[in-house]
N, CA, C and O atoms as CSV, one atom per row, in Angstrom:
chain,resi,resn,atom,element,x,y,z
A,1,UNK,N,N,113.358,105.997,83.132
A,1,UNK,CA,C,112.099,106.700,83.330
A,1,UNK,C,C,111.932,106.956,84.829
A,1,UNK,O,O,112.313,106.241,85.755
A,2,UNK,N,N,111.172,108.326,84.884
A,2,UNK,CA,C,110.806,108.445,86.602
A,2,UNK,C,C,109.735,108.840,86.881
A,2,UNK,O,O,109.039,108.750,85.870
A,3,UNK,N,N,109.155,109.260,87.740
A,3,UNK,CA,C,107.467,108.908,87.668
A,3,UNK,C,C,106.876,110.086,87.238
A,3,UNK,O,O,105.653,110.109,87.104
A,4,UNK,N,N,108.009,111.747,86.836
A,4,UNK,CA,C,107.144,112.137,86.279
A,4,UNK,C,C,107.233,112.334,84.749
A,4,UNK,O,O,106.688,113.164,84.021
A,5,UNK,N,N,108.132,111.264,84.468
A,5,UNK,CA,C,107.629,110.631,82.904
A,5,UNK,C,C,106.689,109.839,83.102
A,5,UNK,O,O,105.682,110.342,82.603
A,6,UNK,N,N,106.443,108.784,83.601
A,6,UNK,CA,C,105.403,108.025,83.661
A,6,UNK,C,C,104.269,109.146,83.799
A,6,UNK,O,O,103.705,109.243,82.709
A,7,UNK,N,N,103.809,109.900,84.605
A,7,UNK,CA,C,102.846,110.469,84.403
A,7,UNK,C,C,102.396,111.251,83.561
A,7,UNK,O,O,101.214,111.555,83.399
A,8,UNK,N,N,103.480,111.684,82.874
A,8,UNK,CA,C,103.079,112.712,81.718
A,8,UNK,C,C,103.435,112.154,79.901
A,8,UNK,O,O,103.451,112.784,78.844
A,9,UNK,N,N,103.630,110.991,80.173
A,9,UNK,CA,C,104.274,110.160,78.984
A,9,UNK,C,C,103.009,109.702,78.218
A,9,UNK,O,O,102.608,108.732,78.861
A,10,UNK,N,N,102.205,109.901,77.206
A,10,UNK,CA,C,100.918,109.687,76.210
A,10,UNK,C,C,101.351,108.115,75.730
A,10,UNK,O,O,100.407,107.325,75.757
A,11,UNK,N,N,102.685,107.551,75.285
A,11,UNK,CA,C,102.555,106.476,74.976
A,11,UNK,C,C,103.645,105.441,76.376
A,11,UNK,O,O,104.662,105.675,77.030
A,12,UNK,N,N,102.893,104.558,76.280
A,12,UNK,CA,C,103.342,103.517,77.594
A,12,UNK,C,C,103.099,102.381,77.290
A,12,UNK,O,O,102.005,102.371,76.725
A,13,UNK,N,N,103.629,101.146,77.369
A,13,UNK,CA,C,103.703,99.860,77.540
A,13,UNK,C,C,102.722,99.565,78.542
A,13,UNK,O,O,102.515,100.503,79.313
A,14,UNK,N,N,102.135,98.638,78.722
A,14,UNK,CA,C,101.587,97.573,79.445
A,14,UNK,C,C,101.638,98.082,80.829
A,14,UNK,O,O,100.642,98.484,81.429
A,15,UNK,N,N,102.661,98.055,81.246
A,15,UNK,CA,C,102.851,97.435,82.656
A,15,UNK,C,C,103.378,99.025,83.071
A,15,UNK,O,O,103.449,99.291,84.270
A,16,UNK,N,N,103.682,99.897,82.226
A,16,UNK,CA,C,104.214,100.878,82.450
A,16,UNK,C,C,102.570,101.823,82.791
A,16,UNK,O,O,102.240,102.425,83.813
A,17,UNK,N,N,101.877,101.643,81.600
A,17,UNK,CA,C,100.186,102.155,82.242
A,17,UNK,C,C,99.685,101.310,83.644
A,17,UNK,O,O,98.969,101.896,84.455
A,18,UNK,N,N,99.998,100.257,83.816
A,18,UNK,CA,C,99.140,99.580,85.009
A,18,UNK,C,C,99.872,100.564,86.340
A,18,UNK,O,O,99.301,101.043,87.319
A,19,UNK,N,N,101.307,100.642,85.951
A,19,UNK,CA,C,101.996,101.699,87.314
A,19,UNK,C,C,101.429,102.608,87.446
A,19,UNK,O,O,100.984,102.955,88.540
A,20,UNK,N,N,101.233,103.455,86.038
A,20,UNK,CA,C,100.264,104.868,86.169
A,20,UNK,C,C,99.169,104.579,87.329
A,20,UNK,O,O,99.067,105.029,88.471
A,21,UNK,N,N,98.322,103.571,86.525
A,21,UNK,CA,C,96.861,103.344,87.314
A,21,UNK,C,C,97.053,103.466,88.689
A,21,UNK,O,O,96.338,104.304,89.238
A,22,UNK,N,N,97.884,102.805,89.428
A,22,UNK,CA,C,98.460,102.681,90.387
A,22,UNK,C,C,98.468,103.602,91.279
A,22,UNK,O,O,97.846,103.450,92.331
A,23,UNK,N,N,99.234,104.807,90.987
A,23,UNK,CA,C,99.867,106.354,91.159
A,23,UNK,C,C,98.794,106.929,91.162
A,23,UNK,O,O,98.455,107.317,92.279
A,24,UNK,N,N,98.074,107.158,90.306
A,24,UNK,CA,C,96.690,107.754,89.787
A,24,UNK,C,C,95.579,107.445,90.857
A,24,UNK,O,O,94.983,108.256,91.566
A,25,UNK,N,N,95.459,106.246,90.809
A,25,UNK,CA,C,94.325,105.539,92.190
A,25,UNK,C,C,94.735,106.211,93.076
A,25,UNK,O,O,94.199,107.310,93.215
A,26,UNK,N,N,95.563,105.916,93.781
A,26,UNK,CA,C,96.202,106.627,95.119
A,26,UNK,C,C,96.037,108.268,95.204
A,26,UNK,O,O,95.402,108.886,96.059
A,27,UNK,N,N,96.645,108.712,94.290
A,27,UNK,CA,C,96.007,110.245,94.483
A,27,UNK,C,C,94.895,110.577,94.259
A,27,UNK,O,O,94.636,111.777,94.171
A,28,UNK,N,N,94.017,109.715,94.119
A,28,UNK,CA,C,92.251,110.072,93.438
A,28,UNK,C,C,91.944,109.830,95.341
A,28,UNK,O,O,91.372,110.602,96.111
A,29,UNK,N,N,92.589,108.451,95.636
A,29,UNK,CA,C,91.939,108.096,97.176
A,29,UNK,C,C,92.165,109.399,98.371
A,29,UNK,O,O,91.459,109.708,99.331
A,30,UNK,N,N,93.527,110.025,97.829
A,30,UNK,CA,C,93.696,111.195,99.044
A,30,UNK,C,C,92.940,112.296,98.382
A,30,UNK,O,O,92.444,112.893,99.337
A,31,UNK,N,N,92.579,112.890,97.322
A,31,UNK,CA,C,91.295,113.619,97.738
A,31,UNK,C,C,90.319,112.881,98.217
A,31,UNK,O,O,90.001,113.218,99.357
A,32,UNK,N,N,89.489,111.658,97.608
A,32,UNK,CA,C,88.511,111.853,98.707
A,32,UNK,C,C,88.684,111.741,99.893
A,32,UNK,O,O,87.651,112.071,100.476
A,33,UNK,N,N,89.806,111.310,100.869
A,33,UNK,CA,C,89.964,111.609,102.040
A,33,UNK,C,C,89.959,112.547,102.488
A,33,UNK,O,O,89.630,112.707,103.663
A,34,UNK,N,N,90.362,113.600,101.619
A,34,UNK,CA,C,90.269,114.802,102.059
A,34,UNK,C,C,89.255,115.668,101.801
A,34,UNK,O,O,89.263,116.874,102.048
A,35,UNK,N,N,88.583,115.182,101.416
A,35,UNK,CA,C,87.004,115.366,101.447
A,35,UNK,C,C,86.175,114.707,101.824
A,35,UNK,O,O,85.109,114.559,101.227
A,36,UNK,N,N,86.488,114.140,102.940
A,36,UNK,CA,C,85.811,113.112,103.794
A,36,UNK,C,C,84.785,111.785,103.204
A,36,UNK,O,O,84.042,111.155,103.956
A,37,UNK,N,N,84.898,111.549,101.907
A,37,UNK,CA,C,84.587,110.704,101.052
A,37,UNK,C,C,84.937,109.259,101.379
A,37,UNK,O,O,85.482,108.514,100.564
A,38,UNK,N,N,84.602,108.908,102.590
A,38,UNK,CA,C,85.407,107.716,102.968
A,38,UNK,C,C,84.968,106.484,102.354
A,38,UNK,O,O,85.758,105.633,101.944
A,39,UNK,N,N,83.804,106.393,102.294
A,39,UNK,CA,C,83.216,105.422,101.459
A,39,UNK,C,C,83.790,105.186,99.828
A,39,UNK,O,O,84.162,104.070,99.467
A,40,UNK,N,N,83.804,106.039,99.166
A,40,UNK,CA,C,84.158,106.063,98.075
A,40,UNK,C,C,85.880,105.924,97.897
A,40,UNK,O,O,86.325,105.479,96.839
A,41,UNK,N,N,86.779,106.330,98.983
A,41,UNK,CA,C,88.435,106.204,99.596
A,41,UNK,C,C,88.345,104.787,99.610
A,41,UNK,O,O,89.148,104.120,98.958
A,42,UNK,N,N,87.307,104.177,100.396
A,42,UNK,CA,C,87.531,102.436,100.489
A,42,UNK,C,C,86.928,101.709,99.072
A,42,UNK,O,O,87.585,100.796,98.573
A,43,UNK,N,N,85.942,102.047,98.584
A,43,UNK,CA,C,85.948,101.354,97.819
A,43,UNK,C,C,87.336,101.462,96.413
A,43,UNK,O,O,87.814,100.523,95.776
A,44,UNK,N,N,87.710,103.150,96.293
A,44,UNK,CA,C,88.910,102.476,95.572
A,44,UNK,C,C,90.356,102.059,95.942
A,44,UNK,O,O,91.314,101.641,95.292
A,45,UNK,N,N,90.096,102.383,97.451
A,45,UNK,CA,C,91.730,101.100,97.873
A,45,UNK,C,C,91.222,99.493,97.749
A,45,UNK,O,O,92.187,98.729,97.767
A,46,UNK,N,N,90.065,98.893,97.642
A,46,UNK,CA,C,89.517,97.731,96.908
A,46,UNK,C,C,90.103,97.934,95.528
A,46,UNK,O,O,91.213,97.440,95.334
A,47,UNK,N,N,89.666,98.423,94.792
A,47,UNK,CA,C,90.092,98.570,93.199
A,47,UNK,C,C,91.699,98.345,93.109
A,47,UNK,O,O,92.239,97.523,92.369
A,48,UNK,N,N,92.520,99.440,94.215
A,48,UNK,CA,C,93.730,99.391,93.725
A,48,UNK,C,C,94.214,98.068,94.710
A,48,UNK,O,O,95.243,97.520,94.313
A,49,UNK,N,N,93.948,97.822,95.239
A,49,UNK,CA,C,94.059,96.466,95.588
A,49,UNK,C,C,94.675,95.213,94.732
A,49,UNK,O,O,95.733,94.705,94.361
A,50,UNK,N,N,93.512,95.107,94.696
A,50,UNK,CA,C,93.051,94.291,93.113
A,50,UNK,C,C,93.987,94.533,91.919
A,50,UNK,O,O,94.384,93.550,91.294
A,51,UNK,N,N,94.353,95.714,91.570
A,51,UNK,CA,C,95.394,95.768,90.440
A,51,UNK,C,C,96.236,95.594,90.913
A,51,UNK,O,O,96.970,94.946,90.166
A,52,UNK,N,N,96.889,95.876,92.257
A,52,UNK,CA,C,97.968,95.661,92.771
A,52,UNK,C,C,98.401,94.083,92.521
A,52,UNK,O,O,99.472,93.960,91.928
A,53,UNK,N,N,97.816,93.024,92.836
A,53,UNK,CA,C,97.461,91.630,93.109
A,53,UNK,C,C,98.051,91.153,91.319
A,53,UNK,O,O,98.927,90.311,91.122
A,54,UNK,N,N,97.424,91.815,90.360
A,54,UNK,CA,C,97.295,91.560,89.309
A,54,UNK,C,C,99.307,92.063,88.659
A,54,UNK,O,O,100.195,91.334,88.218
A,55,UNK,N,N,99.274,93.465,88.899
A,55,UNK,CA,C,100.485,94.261,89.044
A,55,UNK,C,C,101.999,93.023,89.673
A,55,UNK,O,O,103.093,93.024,89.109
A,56,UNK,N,N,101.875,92.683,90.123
A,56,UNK,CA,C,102.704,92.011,91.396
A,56,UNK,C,C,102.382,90.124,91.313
A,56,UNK,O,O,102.721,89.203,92.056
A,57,UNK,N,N,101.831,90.161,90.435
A,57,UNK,CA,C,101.835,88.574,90.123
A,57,UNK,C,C,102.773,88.032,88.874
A,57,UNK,O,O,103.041,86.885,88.516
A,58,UNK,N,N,103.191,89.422,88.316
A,58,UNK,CA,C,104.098,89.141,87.126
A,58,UNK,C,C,105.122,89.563,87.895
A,58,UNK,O,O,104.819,90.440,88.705
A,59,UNK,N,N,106.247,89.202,87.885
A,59,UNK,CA,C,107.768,89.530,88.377
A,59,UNK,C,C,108.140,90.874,87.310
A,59,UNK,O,O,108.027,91.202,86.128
A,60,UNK,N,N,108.615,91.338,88.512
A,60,UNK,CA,C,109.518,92.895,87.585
A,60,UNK,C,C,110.762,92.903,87.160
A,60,UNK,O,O,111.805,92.552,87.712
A,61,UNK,N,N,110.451,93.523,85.687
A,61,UNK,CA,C,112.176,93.296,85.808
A,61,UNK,C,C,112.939,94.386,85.601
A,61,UNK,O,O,112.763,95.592,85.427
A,62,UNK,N,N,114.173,93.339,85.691
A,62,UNK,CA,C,115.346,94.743,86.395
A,62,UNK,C,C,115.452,95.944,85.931
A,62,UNK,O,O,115.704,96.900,86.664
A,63,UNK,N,N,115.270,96.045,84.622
A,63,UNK,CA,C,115.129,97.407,84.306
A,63,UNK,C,C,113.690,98.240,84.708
A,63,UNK,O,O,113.636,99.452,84.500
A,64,UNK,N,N,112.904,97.745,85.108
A,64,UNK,CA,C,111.366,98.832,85.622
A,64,UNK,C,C,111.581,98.577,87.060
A,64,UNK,O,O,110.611,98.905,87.745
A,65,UNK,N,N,112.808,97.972,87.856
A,65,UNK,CA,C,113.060,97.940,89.466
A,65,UNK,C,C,112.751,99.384,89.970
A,65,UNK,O,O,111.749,99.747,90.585
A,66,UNK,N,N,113.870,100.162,89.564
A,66,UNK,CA,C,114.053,101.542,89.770
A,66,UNK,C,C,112.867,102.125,90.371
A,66,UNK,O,O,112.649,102.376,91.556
A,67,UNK,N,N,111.760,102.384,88.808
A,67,UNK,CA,C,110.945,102.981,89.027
A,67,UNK,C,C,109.391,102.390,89.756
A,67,UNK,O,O,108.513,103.103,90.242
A,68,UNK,N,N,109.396,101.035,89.658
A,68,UNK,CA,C,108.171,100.022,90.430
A,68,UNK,C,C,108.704,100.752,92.185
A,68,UNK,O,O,107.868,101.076,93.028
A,69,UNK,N,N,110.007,100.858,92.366
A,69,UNK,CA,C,110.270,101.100,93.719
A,69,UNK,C,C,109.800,102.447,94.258
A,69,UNK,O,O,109.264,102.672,95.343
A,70,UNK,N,N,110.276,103.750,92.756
A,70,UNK,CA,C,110.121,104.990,93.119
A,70,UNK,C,C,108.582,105.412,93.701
A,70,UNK,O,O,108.313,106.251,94.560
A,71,UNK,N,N,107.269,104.155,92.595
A,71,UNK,CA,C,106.119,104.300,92.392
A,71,UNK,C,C,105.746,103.968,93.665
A,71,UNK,O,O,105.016,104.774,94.241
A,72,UNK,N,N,106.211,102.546,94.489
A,72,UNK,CA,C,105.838,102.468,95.984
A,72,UNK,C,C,106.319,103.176,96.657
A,72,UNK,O,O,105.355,103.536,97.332
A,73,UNK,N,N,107.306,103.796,97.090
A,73,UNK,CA,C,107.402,105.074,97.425
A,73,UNK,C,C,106.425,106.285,97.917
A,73,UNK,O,O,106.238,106.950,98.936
A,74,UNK,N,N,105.794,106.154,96.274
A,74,UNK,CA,C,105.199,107.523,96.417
A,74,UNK,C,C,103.723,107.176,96.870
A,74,UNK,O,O,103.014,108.001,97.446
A,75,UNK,N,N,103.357,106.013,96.593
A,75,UNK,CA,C,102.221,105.646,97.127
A,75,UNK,C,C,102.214,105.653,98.578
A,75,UNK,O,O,101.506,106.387,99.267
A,76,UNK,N,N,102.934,104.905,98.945
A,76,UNK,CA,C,103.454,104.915,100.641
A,76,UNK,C,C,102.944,106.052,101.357
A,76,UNK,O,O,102.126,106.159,102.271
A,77,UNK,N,N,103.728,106.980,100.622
A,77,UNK,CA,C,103.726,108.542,101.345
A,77,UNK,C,C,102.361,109.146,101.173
A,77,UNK,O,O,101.980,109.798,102.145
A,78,UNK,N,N,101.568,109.074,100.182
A,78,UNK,CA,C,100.255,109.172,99.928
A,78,UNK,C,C,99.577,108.140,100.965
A,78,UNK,O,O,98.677,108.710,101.581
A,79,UNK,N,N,99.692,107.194,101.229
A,79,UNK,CA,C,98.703,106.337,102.209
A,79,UNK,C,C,99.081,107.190,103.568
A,79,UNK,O,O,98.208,107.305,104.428
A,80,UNK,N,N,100.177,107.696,103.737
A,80,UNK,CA,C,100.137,108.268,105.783
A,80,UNK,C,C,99.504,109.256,105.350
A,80,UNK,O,O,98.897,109.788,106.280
A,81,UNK,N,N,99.309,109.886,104.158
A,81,UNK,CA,C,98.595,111.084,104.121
A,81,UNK,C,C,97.569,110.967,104.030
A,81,UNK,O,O,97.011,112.057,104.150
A,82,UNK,N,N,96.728,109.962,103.821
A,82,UNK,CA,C,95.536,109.500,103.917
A,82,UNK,C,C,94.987,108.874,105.891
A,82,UNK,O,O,93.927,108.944,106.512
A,83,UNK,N,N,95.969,108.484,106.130
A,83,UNK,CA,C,96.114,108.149,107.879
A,83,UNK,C,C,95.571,109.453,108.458
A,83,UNK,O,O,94.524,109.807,108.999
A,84,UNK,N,N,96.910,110.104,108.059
A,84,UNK,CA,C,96.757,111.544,108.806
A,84,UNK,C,C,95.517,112.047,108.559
A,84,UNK,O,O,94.889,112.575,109.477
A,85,UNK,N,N,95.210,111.992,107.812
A,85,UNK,CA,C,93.619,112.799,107.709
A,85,UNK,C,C,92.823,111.852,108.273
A,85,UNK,O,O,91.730,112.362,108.520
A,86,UNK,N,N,92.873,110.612,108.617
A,86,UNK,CA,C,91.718,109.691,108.936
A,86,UNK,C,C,91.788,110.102,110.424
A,86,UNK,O,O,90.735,110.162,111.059
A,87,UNK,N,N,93.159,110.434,111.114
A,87,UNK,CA,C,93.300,110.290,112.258
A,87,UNK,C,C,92.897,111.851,112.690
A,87,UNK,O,O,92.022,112.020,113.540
A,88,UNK,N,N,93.376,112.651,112.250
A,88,UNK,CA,C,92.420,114.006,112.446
A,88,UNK,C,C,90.879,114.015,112.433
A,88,UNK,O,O,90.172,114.673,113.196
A,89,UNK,N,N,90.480,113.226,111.500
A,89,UNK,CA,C,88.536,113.593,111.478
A,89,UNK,C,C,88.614,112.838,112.725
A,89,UNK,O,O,88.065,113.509,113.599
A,90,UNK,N,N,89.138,111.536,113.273
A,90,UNK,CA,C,88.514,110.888,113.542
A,90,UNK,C,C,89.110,111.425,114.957
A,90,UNK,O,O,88.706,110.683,115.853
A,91,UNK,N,N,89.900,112.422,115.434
A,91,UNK,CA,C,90.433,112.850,116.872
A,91,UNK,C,C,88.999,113.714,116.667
A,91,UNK,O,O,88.079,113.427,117.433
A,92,UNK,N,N,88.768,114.830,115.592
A,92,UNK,CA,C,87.866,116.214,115.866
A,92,UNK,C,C,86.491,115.349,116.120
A,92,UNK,O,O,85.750,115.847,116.967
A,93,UNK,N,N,86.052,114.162,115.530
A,93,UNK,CA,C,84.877,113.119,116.033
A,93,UNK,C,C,84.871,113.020,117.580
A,93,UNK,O,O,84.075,113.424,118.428
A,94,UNK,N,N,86.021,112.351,117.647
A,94,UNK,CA,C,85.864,112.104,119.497
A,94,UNK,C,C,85.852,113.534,120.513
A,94,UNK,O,O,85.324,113.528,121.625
A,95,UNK,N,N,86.521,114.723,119.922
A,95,UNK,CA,C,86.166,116.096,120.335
A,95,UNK,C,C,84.739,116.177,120.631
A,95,UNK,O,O,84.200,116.226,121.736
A,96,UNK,N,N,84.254,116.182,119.560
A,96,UNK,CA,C,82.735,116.379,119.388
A,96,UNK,C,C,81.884,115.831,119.779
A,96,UNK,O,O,80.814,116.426,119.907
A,97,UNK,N,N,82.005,114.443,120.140
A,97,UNK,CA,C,80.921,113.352,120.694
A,97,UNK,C,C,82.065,113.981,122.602
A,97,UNK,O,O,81.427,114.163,123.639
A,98,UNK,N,N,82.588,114.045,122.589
A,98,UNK,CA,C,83.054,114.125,124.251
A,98,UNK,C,C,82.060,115.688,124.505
A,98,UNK,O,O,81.271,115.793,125.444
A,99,UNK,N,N,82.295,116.770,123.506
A,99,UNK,CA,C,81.407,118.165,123.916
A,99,UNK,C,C,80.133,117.856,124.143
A,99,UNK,O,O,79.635,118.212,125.212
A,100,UNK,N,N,79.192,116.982,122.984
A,100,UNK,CA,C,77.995,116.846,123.254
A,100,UNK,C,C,78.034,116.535,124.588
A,100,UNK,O,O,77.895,117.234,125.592
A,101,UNK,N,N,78.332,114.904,124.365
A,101,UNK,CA,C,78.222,114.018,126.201
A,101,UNK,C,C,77.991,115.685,127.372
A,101,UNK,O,O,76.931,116.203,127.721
A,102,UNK,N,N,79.124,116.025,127.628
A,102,UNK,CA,C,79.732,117.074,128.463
A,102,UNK,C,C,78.357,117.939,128.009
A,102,UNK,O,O,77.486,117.960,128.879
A,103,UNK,N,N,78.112,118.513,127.005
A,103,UNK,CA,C,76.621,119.591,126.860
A,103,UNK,C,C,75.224,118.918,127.691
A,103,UNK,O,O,74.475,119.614,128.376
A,104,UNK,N,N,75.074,117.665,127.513
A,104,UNK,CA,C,74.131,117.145,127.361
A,104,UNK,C,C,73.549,116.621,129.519
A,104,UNK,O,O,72.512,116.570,130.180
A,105,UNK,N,N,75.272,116.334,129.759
A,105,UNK,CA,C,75.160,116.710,131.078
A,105,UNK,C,C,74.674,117.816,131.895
A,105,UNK,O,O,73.760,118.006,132.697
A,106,UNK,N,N,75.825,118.597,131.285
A,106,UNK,CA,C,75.146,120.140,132.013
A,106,UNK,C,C,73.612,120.740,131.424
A,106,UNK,O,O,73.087,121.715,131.961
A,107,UNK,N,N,73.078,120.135,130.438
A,107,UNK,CA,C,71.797,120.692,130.229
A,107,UNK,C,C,71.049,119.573,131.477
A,107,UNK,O,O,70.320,120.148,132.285
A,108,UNK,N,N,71.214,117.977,131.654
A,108,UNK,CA,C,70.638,117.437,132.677
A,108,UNK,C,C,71.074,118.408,133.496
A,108,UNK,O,O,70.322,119.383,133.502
A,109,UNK,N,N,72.092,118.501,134.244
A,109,UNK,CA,C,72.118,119.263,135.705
A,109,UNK,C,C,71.607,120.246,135.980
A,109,UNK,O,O,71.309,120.419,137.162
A,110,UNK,N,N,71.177,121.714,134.570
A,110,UNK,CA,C,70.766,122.673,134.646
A,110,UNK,C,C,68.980,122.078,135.008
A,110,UNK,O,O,68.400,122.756,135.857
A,111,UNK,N,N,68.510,121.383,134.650
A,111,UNK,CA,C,67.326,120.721,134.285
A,111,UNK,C,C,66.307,120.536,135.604
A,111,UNK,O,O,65.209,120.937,135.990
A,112,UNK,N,N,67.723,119.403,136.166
A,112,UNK,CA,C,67.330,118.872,137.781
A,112,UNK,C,C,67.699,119.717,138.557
A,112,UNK,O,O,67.586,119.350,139.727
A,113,UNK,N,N,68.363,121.367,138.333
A,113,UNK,CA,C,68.443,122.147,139.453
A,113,UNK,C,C,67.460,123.039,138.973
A,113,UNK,O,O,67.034,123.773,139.865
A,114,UNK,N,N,66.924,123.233,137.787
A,114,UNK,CA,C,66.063,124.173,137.896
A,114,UNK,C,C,64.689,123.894,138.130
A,114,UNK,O,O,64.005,124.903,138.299
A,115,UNK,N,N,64.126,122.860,138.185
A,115,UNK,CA,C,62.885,121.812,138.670
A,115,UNK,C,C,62.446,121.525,140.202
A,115,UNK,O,O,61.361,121.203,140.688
A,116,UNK,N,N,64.172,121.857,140.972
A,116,UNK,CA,C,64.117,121.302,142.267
A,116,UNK,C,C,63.395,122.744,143.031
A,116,UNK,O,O,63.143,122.743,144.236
């Protein structure tokens, strides 16, 4: 199996749905990152957390290696993509709080030269 049987597969074992959940969480978390939903991004990397913990307390075996690996993988690559967007809002934030500052000056300076 590869993950896009797992994702498109109606009947699944146990542990084979908890991977889904897994996969599934993670791409639910990069939209809301990408919809600046950050609150709601953290509370379900809590959730997948938590299954993870649950996921990973039973030993895998060798035959679901393959694909438990392919599934971190793809999560992986989904979390920098979640970075990357954190690290963009949060560069165009410091843009924006540096313009105000910088506006807020030159409206003082315009202020105290036009008073004097």
């Amino acid at each position: 199996m590869n993950i896009e049987m797992l994702q498109m597969s109606e009947v699944l074992g146990t542990r084979h749905r908890e991977l889904r959940e897994l996969l599934t969480i993670s791409e639910h978390i990069q939209e809301l990152a990408d919809s600046s939903d950050w609150v709601e991004a953290v509370a379900q990397q809590s959730r997948r957390r938590a299954l993870m913990d649950l996921f990973f307390a039973e030993e895998c075996a060798p035959s679901e290696s393959e694909l438990v690996g392919e599934v971190i993988s793809a999560i992986l690559a989904i979390d920098q993509k979640v970075a990357d967007v954190l690290y963009e809002q949060r560069s165009a934030m410091l843009t924006d709080a540096n313009q105000t500052r910088q506006n807020a000056r030159n409206l003082g300076s315009y202020l105290s030269h036009s008073m004097s």
